[in-house]
N, CA, C and O atoms as a GROMACS GRO file, in nm:
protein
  412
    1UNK      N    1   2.530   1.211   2.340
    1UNK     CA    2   2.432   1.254   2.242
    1UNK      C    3   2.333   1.347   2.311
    1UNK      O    4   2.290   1.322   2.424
    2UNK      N    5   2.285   1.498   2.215
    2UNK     CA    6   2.211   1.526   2.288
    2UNK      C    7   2.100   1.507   2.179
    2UNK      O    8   2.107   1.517   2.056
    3UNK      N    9   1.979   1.472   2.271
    3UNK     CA   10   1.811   1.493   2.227
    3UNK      C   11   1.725   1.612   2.225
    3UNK      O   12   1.673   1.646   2.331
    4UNK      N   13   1.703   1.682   2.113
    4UNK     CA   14   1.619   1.802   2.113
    4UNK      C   15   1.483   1.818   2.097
    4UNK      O   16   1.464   1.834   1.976
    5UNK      N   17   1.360   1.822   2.170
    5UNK     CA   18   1.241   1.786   2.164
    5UNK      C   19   1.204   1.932   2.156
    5UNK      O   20   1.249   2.009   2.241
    6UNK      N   21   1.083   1.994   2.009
    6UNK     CA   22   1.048   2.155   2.054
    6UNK      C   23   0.883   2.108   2.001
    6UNK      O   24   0.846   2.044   1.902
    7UNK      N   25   0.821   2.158   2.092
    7UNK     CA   26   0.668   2.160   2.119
    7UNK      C   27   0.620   2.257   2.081
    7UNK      O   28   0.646   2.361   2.142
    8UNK      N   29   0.508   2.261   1.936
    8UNK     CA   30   0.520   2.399   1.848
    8UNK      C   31   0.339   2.391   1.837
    8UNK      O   32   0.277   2.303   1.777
    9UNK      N   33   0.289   2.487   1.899
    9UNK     CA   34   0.139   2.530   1.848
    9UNK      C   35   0.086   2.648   1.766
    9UNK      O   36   0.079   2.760   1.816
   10UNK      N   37   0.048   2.622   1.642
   10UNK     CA   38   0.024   2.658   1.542
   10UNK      C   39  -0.148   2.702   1.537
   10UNK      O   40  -0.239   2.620   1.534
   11UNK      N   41  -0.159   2.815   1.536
   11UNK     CA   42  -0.301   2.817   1.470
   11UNK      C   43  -0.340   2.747   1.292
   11UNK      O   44  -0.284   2.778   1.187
   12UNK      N   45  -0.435   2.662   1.312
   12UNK     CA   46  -0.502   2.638   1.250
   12UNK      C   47  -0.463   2.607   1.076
   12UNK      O   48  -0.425   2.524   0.993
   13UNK      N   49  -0.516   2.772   1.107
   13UNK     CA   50  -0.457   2.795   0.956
   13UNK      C   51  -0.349   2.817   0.896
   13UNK      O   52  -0.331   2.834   0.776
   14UNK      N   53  -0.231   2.816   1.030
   14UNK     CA   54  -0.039   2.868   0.941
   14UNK      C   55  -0.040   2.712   0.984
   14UNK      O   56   0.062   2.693   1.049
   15UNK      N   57  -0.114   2.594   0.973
   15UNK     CA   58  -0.052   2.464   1.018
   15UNK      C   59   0.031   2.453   0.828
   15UNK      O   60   0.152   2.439   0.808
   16UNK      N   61  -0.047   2.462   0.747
   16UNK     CA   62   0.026   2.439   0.578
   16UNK      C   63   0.159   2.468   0.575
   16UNK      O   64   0.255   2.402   0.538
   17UNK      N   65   0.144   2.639   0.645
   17UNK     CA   66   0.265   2.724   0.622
   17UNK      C   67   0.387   2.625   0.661
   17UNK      O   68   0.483   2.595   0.590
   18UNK      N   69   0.358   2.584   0.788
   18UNK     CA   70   0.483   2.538   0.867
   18UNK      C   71   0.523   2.428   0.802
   18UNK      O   72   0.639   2.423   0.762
   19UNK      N   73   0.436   2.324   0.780
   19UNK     CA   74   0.458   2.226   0.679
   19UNK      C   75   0.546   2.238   0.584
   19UNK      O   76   0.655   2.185   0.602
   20UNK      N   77   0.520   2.304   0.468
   20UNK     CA   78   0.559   2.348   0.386
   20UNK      C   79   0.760   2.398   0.384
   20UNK      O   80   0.846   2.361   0.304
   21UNK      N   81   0.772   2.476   0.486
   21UNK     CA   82   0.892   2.542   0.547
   21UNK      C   83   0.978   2.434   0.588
   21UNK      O   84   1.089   2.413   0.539
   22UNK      N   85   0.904   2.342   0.714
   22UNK     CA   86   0.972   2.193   0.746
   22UNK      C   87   1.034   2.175   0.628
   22UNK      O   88   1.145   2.216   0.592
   23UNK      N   89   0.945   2.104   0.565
   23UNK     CA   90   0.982   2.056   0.399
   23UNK      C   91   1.064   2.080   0.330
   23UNK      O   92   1.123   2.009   0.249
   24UNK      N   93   1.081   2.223   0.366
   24UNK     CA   94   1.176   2.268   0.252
   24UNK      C   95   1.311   2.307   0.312
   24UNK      O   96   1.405   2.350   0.245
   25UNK      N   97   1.313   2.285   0.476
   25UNK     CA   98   1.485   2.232   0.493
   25UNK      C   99   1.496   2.217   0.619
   25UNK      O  100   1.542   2.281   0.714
   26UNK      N  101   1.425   2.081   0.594
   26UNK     CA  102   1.451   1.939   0.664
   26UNK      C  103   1.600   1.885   0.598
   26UNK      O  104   1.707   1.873   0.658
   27UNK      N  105   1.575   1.863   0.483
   27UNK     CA  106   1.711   1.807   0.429
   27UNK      C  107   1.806   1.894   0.446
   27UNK      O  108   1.900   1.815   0.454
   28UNK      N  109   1.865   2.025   0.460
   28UNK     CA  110   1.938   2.119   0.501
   28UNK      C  111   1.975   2.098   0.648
   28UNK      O  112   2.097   2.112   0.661
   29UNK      N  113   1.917   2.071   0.758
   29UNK     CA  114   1.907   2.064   0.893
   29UNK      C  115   2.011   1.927   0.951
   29UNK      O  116   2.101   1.916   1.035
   30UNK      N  117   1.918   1.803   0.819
   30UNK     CA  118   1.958   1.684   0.841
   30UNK      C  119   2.136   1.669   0.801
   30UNK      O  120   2.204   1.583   0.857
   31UNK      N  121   2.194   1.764   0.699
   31UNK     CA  122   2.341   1.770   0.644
   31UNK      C  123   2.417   1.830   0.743
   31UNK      O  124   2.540   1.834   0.745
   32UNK      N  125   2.319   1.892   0.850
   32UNK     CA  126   2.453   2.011   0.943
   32UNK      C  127   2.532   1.924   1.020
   32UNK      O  128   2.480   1.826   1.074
   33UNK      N  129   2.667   1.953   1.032
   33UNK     CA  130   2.718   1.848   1.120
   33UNK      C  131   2.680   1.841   1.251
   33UNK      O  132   2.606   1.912   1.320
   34UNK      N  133   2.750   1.730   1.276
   34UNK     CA  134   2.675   1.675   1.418
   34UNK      C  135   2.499   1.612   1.434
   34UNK      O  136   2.454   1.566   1.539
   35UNK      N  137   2.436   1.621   1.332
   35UNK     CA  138   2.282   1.626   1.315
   35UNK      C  139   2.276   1.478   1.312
   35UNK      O  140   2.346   1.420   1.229
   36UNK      N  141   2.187   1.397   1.408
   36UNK     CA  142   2.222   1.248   1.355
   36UNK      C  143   2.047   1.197   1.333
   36UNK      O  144   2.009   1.083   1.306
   37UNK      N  145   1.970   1.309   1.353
   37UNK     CA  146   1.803   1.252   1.344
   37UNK      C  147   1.744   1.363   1.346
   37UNK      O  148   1.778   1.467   1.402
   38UNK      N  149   1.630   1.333   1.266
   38UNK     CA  150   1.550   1.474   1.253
   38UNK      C  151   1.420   1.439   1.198
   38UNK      O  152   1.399   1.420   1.079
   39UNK      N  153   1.319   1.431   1.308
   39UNK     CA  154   1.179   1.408   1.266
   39UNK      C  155   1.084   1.482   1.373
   39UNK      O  156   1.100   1.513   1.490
   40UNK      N  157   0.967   1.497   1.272
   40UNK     CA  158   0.892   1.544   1.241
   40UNK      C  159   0.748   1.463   1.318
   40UNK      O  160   0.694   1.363   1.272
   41UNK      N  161   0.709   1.531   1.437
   41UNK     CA  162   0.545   1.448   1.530
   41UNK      C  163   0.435   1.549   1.503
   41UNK      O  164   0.443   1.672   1.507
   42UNK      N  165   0.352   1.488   1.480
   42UNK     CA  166   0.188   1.582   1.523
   42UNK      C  167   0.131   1.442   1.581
   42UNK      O  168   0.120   1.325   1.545
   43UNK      N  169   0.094   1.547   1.727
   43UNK     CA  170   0.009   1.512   1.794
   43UNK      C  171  -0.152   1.490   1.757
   43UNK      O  172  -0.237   1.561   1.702
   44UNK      N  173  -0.152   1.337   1.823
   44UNK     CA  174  -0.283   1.244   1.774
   44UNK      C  175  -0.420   1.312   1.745
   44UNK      O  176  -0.496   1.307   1.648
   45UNK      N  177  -0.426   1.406   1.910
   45UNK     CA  178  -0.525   1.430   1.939
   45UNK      C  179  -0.540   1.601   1.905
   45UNK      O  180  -0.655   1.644   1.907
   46UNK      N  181  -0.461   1.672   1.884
   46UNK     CA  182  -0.426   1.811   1.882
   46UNK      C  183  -0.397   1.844   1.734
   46UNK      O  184  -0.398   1.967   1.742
   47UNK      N  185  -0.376   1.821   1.623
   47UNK     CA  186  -0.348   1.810   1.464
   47UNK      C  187  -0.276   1.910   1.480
   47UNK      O  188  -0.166   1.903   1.427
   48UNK      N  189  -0.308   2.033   1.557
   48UNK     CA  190  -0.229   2.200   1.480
   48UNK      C  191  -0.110   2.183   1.601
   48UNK      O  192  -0.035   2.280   1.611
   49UNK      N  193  -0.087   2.076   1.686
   49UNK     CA  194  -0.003   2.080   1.766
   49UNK      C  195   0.173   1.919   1.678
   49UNK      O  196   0.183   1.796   1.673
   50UNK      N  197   0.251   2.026   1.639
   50UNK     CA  198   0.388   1.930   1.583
   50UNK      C  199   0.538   1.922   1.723
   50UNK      O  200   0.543   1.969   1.836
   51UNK      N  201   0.612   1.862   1.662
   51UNK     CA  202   0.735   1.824   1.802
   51UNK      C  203   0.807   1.823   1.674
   51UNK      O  204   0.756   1.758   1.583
   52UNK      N  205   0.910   1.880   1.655
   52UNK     CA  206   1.023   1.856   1.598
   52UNK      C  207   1.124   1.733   1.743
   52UNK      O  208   1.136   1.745   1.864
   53UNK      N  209   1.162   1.651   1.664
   53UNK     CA  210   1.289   1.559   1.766
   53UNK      C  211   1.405   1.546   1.662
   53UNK      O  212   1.397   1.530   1.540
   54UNK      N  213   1.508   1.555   1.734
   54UNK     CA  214   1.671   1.580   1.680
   54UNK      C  215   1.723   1.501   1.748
   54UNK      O  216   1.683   1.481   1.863
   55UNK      N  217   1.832   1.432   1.691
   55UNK     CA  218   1.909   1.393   1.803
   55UNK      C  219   2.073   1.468   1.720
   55UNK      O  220   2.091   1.470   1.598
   56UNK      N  221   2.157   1.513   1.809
   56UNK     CA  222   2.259   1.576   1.765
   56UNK      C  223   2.411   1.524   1.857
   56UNK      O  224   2.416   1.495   1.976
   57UNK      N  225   2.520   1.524   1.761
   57UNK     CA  226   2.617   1.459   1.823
   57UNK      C  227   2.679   1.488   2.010
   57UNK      O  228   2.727   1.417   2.097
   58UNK      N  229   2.640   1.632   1.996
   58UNK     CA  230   2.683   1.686   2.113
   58UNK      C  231   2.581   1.823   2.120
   58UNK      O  232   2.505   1.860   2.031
   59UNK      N  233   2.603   1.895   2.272
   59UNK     CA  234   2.546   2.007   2.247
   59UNK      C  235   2.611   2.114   2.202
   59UNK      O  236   2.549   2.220   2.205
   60UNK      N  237   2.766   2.115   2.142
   60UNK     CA  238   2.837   2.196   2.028
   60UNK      C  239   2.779   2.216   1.908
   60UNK      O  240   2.762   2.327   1.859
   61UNK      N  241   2.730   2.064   1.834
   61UNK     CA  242   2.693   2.097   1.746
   61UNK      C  243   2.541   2.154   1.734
   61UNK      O  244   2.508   2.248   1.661
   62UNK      N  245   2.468   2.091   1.805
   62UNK     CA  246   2.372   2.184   1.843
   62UNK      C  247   2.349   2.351   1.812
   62UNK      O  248   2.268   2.412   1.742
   63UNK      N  249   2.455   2.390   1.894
   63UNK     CA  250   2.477   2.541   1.916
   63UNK      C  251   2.567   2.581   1.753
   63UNK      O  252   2.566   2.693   1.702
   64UNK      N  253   2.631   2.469   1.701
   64UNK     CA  254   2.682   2.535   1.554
   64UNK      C  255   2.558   2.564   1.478
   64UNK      O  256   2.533   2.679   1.441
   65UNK      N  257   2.471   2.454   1.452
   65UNK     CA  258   2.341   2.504   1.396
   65UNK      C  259   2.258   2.620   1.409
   65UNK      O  260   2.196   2.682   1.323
   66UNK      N  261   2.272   2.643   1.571
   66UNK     CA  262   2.138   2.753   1.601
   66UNK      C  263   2.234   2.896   1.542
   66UNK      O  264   2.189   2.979   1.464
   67UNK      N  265   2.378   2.898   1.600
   67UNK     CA  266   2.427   2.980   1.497
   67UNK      C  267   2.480   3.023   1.372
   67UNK      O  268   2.573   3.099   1.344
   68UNK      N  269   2.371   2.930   1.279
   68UNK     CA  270   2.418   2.919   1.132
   68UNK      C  271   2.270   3.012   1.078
   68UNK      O  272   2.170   3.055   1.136
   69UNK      N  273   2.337   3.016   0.895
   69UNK     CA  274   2.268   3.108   0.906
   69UNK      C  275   2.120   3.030   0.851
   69UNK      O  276   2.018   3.096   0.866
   70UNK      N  277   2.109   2.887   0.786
   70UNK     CA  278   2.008   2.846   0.816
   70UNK      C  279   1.899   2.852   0.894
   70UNK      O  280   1.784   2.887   0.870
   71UNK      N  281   1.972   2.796   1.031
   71UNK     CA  282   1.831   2.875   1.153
   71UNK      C  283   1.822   2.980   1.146
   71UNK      O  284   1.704   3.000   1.174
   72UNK      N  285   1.881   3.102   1.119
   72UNK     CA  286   1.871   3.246   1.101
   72UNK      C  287   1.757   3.238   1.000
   72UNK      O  288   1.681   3.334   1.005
   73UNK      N  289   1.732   3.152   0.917
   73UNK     CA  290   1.629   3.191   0.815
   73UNK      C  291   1.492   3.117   0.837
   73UNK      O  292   1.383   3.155   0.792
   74UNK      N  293   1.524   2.958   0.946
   74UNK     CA  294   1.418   2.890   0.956
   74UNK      C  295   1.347   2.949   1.046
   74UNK      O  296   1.243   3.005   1.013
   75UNK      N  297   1.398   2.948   1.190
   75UNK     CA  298   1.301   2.996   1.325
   75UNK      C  299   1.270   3.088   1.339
   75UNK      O  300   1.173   3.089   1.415
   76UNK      N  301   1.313   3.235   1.286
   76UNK     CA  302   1.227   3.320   1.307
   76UNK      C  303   1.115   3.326   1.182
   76UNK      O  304   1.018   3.400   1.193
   77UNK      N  305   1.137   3.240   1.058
   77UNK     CA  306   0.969   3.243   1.011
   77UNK      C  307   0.844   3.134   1.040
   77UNK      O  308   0.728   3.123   1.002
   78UNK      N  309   0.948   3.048   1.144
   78UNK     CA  310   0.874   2.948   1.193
   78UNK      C  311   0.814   3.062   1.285
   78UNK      O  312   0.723   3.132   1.240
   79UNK      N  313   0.862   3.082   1.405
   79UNK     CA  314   0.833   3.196   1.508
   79UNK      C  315   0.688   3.269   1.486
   79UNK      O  316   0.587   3.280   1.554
   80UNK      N  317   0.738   3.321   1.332
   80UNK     CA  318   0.565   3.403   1.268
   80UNK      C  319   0.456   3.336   1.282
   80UNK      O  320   0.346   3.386   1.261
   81UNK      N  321   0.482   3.176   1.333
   81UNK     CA  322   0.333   3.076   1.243
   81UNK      C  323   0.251   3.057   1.415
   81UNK      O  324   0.131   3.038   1.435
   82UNK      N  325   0.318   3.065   1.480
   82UNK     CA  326   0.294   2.992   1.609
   82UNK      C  327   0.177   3.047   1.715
   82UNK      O  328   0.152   3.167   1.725
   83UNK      N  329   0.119   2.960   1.780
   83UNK     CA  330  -0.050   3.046   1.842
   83UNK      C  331  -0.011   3.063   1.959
   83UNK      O  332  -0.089   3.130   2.029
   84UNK      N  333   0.114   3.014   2.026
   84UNK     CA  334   0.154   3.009   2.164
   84UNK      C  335   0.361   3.035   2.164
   84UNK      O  336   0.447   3.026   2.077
   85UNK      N  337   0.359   3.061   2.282
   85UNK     CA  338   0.546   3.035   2.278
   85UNK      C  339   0.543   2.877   2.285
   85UNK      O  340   0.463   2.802   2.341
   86UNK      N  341   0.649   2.852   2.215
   86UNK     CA  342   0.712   2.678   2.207
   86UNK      C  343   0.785   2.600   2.288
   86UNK      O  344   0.906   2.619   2.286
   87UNK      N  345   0.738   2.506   2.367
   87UNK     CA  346   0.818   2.441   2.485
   87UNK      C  347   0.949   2.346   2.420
   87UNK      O  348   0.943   2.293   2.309
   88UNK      N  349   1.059   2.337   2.506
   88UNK     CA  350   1.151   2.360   2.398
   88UNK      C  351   1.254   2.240   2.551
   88UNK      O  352   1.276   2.285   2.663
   89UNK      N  353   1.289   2.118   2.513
   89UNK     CA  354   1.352   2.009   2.586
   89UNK      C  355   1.476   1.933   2.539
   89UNK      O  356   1.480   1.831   2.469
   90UNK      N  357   1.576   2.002   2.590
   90UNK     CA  358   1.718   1.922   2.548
   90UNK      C  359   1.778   1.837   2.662
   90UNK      O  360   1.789   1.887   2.774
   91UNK      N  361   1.828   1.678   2.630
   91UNK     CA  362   1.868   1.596   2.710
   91UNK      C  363   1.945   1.538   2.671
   91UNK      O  364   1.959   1.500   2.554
   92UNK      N  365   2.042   1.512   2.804
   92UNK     CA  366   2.157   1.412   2.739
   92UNK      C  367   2.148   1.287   2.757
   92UNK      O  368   2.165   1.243   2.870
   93UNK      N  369   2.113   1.185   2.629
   93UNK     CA  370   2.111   1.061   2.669
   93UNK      C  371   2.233   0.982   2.681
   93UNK      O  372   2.319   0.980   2.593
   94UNK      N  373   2.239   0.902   2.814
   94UNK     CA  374   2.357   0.824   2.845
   94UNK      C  375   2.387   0.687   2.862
   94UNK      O  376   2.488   0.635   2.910
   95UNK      N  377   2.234   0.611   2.794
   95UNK     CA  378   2.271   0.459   2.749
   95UNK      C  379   2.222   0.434   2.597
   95UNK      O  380   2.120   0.493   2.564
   96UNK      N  381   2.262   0.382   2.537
   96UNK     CA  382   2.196   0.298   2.397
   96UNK      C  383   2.058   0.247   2.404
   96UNK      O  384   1.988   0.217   2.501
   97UNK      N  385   2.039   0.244   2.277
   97UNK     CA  386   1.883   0.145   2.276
   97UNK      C  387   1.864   0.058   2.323
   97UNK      O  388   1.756   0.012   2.361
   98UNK      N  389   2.014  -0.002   2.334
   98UNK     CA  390   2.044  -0.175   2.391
   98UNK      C  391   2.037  -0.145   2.520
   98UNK      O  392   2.003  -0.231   2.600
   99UNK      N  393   2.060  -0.047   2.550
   99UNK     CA  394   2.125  -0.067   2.737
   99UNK      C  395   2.247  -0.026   2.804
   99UNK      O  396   2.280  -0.013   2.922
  100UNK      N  397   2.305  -0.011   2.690
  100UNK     CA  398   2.429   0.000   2.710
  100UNK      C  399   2.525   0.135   2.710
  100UNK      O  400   2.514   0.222   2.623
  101UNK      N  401   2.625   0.142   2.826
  101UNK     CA  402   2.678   0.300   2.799
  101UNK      C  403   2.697   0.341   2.699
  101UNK      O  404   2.754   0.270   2.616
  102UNK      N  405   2.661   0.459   2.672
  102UNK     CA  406   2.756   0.555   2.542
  102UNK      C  407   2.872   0.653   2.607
  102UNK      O  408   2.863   0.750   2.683
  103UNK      N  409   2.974   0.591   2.550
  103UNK     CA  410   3.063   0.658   2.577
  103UNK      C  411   3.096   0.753   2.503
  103UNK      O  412   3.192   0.824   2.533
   0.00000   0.00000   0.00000
């Protein structure tokens, strides 16, 4: 499984915008194959600061998404909203919640 963590700072005032966009395909994101989690953090202390986290079957499908034409329509108007570049963390996790290998 891979884990996709993206660290997104927003001025202020495009914080609605982005909201809004999430919103409106999250559920699109969540249908792509391979997609097995998809939520949505703002930070406690930072409000205009969000984390998208994914978890995705592999990093194939991953890469089917970024080249669909969905992301073609999400990230670069996400891209427009942002007050900084976005720190951006993919990992492969290799035990279960339990403890246990994933094979």
């Amino acid at each position: 499984m891979l884990i996709r963590i993206v660290r997104m700072t927003f001025l202020p005032e495009q914080v609605e915008s982005f909201l809004r966009l999430f919103h409106e395909s999250e559920n699109k994101i969540r249908q792509m194959p391979g997609c097995q989690l998809l939520e949505l953090w703002q930070d406690a202390d930072q409000p205009h600061i969000y984390c998208t986290h994914s978890h995705w079957e592999s990093a194939d499908a991953l890469n089917t998404y970024r080249r669909s034409e969905l992301f073609g329509e999400v990230w670069p108007a996400t891209k427009r909203l942002f007050a900084t570049p976005p720190l951006a963390f993919s990992v492969h996790r290799t035990t279960s919640p339990a403890g246990q290998k994933v094979v």
